[in-house]
Structures are given as structure tokens and as C-alpha cells.
C-alpha positions as CSV (number, residue, x, y, z in Angstrom):
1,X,0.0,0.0,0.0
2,X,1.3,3.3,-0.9
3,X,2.3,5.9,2.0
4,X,2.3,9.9,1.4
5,X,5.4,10.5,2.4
6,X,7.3,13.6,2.1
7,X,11.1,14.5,1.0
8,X,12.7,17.8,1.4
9,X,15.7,18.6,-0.6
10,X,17.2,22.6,-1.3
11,X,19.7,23.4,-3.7
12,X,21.5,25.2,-1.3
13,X,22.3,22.4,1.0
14,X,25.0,21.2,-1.6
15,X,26.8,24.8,-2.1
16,X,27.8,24.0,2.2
17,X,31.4,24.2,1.7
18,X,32.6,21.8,4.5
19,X,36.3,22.9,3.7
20,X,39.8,20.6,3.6
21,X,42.0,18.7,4.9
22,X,45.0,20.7,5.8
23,X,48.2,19.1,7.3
24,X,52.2,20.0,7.3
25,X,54.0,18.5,4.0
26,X,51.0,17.4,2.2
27,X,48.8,19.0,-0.3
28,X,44.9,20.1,1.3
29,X,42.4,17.5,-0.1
30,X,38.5,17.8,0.1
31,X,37.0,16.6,3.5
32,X,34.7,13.7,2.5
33,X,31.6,15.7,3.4
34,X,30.9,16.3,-0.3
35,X,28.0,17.6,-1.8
36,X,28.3,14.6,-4.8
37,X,27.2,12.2,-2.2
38,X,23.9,13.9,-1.4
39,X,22.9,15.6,-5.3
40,X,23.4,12.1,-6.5
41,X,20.8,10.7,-3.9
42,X,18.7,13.0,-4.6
43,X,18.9,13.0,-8.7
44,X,18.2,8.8,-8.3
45,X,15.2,9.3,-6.5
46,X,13.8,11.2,-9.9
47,X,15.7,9.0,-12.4
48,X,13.6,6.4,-10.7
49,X,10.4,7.7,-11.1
50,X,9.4,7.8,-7.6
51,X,9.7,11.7,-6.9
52,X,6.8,11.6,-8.3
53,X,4.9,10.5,-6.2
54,X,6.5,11.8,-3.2
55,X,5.4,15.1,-1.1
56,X,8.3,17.3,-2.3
57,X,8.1,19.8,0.9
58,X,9.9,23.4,1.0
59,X,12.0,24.1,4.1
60,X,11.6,26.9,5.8
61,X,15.2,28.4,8.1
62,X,15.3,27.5,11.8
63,X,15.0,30.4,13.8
64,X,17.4,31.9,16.5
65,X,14.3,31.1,19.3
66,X,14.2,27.1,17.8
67,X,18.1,26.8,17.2
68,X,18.5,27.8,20.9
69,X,16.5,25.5,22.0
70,X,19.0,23.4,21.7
71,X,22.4,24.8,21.8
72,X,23.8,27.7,23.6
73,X,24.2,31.2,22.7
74,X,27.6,31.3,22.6
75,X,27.2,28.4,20.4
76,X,25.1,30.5,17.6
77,X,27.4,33.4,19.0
78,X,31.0,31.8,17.5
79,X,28.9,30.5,14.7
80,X,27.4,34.0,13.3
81,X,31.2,34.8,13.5
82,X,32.7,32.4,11.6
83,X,30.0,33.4,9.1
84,X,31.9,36.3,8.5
85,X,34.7,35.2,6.6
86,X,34.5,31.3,6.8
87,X,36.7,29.0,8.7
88,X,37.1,26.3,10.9
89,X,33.9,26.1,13.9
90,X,35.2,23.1,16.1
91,X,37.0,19.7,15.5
92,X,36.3,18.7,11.7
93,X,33.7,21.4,11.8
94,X,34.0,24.1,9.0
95,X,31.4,26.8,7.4
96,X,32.1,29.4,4.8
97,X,31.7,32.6,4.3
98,X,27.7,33.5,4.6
99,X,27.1,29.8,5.6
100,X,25.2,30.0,8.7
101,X,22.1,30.4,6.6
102,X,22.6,27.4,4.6
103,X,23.2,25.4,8.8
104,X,19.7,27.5,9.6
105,X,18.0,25.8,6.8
106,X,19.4,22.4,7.2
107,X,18.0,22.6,10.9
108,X,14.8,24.1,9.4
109,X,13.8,20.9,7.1
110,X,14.3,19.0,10.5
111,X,11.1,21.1,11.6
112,X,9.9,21.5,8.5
113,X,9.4,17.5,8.4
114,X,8.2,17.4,12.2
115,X,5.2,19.8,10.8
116,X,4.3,18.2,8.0
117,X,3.7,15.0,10.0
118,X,2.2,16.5,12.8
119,X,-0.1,18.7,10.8
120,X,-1.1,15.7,8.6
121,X,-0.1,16.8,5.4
122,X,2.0,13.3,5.2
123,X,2.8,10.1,7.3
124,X,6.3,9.7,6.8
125,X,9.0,12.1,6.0
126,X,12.9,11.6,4.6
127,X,14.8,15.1,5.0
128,X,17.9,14.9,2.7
129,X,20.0,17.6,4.5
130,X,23.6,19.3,4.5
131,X,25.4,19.9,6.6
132,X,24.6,16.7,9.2
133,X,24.0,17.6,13.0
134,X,24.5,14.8,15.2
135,X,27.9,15.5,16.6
136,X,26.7,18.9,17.6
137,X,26.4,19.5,21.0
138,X,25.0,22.3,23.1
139,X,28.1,24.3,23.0
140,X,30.1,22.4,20.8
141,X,30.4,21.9,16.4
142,X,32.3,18.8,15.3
143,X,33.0,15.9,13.2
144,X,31.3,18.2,9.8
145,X,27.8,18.9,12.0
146,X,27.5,22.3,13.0
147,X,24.2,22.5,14.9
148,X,22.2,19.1,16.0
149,X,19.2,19.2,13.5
150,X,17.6,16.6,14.9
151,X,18.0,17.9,18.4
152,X,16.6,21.0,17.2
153,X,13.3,19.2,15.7
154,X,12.9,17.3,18.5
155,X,12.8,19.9,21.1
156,X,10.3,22.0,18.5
157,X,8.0,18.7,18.8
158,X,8.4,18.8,22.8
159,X,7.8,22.4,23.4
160,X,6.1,23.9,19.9
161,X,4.0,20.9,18.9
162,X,2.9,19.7,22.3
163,X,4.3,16.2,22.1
164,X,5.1,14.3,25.4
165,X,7.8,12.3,24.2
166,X,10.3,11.3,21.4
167,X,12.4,8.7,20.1
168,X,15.6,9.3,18.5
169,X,17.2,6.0,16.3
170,X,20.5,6.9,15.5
171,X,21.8,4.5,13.0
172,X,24.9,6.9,11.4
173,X,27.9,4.7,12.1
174,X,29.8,7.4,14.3
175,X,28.1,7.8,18.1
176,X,25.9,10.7,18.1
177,X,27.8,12.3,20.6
178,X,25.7,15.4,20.6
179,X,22.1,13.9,20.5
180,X,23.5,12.0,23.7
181,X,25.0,15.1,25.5
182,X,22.3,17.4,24.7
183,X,19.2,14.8,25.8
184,X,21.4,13.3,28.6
185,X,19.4,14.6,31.8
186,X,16.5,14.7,29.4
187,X,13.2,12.3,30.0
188,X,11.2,13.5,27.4
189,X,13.8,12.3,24.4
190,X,15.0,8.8,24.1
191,X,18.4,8.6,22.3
192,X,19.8,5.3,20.9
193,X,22.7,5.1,18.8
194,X,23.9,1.7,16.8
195,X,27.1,2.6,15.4
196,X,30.9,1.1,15.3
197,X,32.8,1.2,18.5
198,X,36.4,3.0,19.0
199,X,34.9,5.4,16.1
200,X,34.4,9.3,15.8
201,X,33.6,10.6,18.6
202,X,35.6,10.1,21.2
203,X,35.4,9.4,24.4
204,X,31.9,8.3,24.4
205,X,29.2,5.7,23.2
206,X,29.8,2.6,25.7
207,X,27.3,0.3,26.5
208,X,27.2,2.0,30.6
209,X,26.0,5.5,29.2
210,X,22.6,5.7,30.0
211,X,21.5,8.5,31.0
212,X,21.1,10.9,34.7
213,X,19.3,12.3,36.7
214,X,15.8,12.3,35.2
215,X,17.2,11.0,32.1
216,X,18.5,8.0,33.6
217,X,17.4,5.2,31.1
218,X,16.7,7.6,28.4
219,X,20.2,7.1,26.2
220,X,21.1,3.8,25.1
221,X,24.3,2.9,23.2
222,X,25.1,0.0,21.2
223,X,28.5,-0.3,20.1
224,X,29.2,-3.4,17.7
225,X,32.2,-3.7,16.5
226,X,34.0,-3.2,13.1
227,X,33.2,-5.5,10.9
228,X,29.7,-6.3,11.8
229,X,26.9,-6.7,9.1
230,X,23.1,-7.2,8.4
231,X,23.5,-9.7,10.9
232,X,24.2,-7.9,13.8
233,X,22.4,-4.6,12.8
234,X,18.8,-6.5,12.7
235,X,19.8,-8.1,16.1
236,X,20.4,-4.4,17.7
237,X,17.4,-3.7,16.2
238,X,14.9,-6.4,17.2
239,X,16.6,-7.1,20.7
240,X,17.4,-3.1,22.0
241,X,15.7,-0.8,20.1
242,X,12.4,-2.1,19.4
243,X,12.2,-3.0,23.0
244,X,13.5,0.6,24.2
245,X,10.1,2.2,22.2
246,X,7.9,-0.3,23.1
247,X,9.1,0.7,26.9
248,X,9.4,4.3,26.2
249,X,5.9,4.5,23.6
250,X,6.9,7.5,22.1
251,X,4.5,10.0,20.6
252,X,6.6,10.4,17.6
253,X,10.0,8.6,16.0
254,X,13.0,11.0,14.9
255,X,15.9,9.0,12.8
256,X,19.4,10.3,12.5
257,X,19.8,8.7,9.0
258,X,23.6,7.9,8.3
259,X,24.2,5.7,5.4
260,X,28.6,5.4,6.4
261,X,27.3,2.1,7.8
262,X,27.6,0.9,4.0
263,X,30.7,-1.6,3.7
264,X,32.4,1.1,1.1
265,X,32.3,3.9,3.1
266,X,35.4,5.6,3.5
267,X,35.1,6.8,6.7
268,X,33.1,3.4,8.7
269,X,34.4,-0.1,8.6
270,X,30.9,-1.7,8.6
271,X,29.6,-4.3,6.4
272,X,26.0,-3.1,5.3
273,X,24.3,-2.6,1.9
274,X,21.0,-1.3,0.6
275,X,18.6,-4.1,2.0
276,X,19.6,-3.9,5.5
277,X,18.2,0.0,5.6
278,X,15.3,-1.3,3.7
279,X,14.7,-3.6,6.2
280,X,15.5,-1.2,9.6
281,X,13.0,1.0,7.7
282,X,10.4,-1.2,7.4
283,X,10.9,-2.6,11.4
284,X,10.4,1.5,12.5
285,X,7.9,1.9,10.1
286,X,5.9,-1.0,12.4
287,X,6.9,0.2,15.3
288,X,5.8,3.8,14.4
289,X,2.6,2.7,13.6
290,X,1.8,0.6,16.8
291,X,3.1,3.6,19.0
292,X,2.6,6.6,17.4
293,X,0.2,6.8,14.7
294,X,2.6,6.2,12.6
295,X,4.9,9.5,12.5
296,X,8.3,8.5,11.2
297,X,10.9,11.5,10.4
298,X,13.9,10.6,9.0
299,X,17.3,13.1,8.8
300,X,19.9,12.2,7.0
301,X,23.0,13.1,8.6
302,X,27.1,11.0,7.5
303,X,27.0,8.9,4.3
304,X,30.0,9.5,2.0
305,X,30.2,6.9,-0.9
306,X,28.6,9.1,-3.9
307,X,28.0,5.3,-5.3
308,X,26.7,3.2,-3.2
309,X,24.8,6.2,-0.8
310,X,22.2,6.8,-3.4
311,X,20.9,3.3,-3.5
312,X,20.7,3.0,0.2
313,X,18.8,6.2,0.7
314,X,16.6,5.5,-2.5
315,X,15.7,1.6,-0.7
316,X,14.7,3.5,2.5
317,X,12.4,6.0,0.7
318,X,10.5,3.0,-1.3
319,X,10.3,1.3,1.9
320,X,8.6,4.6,3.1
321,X,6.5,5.1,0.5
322,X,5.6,1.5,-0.3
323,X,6.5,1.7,-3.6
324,X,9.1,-0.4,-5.5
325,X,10.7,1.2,-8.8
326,X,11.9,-1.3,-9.6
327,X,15.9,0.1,-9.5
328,X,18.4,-2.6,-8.8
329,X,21.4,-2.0,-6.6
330,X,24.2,-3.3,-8.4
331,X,27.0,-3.4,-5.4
332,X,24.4,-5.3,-2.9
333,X,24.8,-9.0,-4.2
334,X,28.6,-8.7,-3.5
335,X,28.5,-7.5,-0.7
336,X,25.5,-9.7,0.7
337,X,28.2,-12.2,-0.4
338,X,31.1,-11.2,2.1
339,X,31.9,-13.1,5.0
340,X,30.5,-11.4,8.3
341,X,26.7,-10.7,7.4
342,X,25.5,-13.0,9.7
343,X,26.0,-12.5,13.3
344,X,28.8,-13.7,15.1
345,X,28.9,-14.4,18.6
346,X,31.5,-11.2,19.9
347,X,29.2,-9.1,18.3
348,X,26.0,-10.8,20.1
349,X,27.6,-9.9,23.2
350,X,27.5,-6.7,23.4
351,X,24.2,-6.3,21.9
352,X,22.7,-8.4,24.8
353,X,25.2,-6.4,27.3
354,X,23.5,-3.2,25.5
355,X,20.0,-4.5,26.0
356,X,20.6,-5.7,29.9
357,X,22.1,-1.9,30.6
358,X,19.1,-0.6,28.3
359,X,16.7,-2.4,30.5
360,X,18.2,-2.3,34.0
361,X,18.6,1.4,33.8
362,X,14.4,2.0,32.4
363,X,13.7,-0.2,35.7
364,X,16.1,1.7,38.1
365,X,14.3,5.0,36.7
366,X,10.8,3.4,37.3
367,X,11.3,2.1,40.6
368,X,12.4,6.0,41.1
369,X,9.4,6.9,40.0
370,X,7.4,5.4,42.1
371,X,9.4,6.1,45.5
């Protein structure tokens, strides 16, 4: 059955010029943040016939009252400065000149999605943004995100929209460091993160964070390590997130879309293809509409094979829309064919030690609750 779901795109998010490399003795080269990566997704979904049938929606720039929301002043302070000439913002973290409005917009389809949903224009929603927001934190750009878009929708949901409580599925294959930090004594958010252990950023993203304060039980980590594939992935999924919402029963489902979890990413050492977002889709999509009435957002955040990124992102959005174009990935069947898709037993380990902390902590918080 076909979905209306929406998919916001700009122009403008490609001109971000996420700067170089620069080191002593060696040429600059281009960061791997590239714009390629993102226009090519974007120009598959119309070579394949199904942008027409999705809810093209226009973004609208994220306000100083919504940005702040979620990060300091200071934070859009150092930001509106390095908007003056260009330059580096934090570790990895670069905007050029006159760039802040292109981070306002990207943080503005993050809304712009949350509305649509909420005012029932669509069901489902993929935001194909630049640049990415999930190492952002509060005070803090890094690792090519300059302010946490997905923060900033989910606090507009929370405080704007009237919602209780959200989920956050973070699937990028870095932590998202800044999700975590900014929702960490949070109640209302619920933050997971699957992604490769020892990897950007660090310290951070062990199995033990969980949360404080009022937010203990509300940030989950799952840290598999390099190598893992479909296997593994789908395990995280079906044996600590799925349980996490069912616990949590959000009122709507964010999803910090990072496609590096590919196995030809250049900067992940993961294992995945096209299928397995197809398929993490589809288990949120269930999920979304046994808790929630079905409001699934998607934000795309890392993903930096121009390939193989395209496919992925154009499986997820048939798996949103129910439609299949019938557009065959031609780098899946190797890579289904790899050894390491299923799951091996170091990497079930820590998915049941994620799922024991997950649990133990909601239960500490409960019993809380109720002295």
C-alpha cells in the first residue's frame, strides 16, 4: 500500500562548503563531506520515477528562538562569526563565508518534516539535509555537523508541537555524541545510537552510558564492532531498540539517518548494503505505527560513498512510500556475499550487554518513579 510521504531537498544544502583537509607537507584535499554524495541521492530518486509520487516539501530556516533550544548562545554566537569570513567552527567542523544560513536551513527541514507529520499533510517524511547535526552539542560543532538538526526538531515537537515524548534511532555509524550530550538529563527524548565502536567521537558511546538524573534510562548505546553486518544490525534492532520504544511509547520517532554504515564507506568499517536499511526502515515503520500513529521523520546526517549512498537512501524511501521502482542496486549481491553478514557471537555480546544496561537502567528510573 502506498504511503504519502514527504522529501525535502534545497539546492542550497550542496553549495555547504565543508572545507579541507590541511596538514604540514601534504597537499589540502577535500573533507569527505561532499555535496556529490547527497545531489546524486537525490537526482536517483527522480531518475527512478518515484519523486513523483512523493510530497516534495519546502524548508523553511530554523530560527534563533528554535536553534537555541537546543544549543547555547555562545554556540550561535561563535557560529554567526565564523560566518563572516569562513573558517574552521570546532573539530572537523568548517562553514564558509555567509554559511550559517545554509546550517539554519538544514536545521529548518528538521522542523519543516516534524510539521508536515504533525499537521497531517503526510505520514512519513525523509529530510535529505547538509550539513549533518549529530555530533553537535550544546556548546560544541564537530565531526562536519555544525548544529544538531535533529535535536533542534525534536525539542520543536516537545515544546512547539505539544508532544510528550520522542524517540531518536540513531543509525549513522559514528556515536551521536551530541544527540547524547544534549538529551542526557532529558526524559522526554529517548536517544539510541547503533554505530561502530572506538569510532568518531571520542570518548563516548559505551554500552554503561545511560542517562542521569531524570534522564536515567533515556540514552542507550550500542556499540558493535568493526566488521559487523546485516546480521548484527537487525539483532540491535529487534533485541534493544524495538524493546526501548515499546518501553518508552513514544509519541513520535525521529531517525538520525547515516548511510557510512555501508561496507564502502570511506570513513566506517561496517559491512552493510541497501537491503539492511530497507529492512530497519520497514521494522520503524511497524513500530511507528503501533506507538505513534505512525509518525516516522527521517534526517539524513554522514554517508560519503557518492555510489553506493544513493541506492541505500533510495531503498529507505520505497520502503517509506511502499513503492518499489523497480531500481536494482548493483553493489548489494557482492557485498550480501562477504563473509560477516550473519552475526557472530562477539558481536552478540554486546548487543545483549546493550539490552541488559538498556533495561536495568528504564527499571532503576521506574522504581524511582514510584518512591
Amino acid at each position: 500500500m502506498k504511503n504519502r510521504t514527504g522529501f525535502i531537498w534545497h539546492e542550497a544544502f550542496a553549495w555547504h562548503d565543508a572545507g579541507n583537509y590541511k596538514a604540514a607537507f601534504v597537499e589540502p584535499i577535500s573533507v569527505a563531506d561532499s555535496p556529490e554524495t547527497k545531489r546524486r541521492f537525490r537526482n536517483l530518486v527522480e531518475m527512478s520515477g518515484l519523486l513523483a509520487d512523493l510530497v516534495q516539501i519546502e524548508p523553511i530556516a530554523a530560527s534563533d528562538e528554535a536553534l537555541l533550544r537546543a544549543h547555547s548562545a555562545s554556540h550561535l554566537a561563535a557560529i554567526a562569526e565564523a560566518d563572516k569570513d569562513g573558517g574552521e567552527i570546532g573539530p572537523f567542523a568548517h562553514i564558509g563565508r555567509g554559511g550559517f544560513a545554509i546550517v539554519r536551513l538544514a536545521a529548518g527541514a528538521a522542523i519543516s518534516a516534524v510539521d508536515a507529520i504533525l499537521d497531517g499533510h503526510v505520514e512519513n517524511v525523509y529530510a535529505l539535509v547538509r550539513p549533518a547535526g549529530h555530533h553537535a552539542e550544546r556548546d560544541q560543532a564537530r565531526g562536519f555537523c555544525i548544529v544538531n538538526n535533529v535535536a533542534v526538531a525534536a525539542l520543536h515537537a516537545l515544546e512547539m508541537r505539544g508532544l510528550e515524548r520522542v524517540a531518536i534511532v540513531d543509525w549513522d555509524v559514528h556515536h551521536g555524541n551530541g544527540t547524547q550530550q544534549i538529551f542526557w538529563r532529558d526524559p522526554r527524548v529517548l536517544a539510541i545510537s547503533i554505530h561502530e565502536d572506538g569510532l568518531f567521537a571520542l570518548p563516548g558511546g559505551a554500552t554503561n552510558e545511560v542517562g542521569e538524573d531524570a534522564g536515567l534510562g533515556t540514552t542507550i548505546n550500542v556499540p558493535l564492532p568493526s566488521g559487523s553486518g546485516e546480521g548484527a544490525y537487525l539483532a540491535a534492532m529487534e533485541r534493544v531498540v524495538l524493546p526501548a520504544l515499546d518501553r518508552f511509547q513514544p509519541s513520535m520517532i525521529l531517525v538520525s539517518s547515516g548511510l557510512d554504515a555501508l561496507a564502502q564507506d570511506s570513513l566506517g568499517r561496517m559491512m552493510l548494503h541497501s537491503d539492511t536499511y530497507r529492512t530497519m526502515t520497514a521494522m520503524l515503520m511497524e513500530a511507528s505505527a503501533r506507538l505513534c500513529s505512525s509518525r516516522l521523520c527521517l534526517v539524513h546526517e554522514g554517508g560519503y560513498s557518492p555510489v553506493v549512498v544513493p541506492f541505500a537512501g533510495l531503498a529507505i524511501l520505497e520502503t517509506l512510500a511502499g513503492r518499489s521502482t523497480g531500481v536494482v542496486d548493483p553493489f548489494m549481491a557482492n557485498v550480501k556475499k562477504r563473509p560477516g553478514q550473519t552475526l557472530a557471537p562477539h558481536q552478540s555480546d554486546v548487543i545483549e550487554r546493550a539490552a541488559r544496561l538498556a533495561e536495568s537502567a528504564w527499571n532503576d528510573r521506574t522504581q524511582r518513579e514510584i518512591r
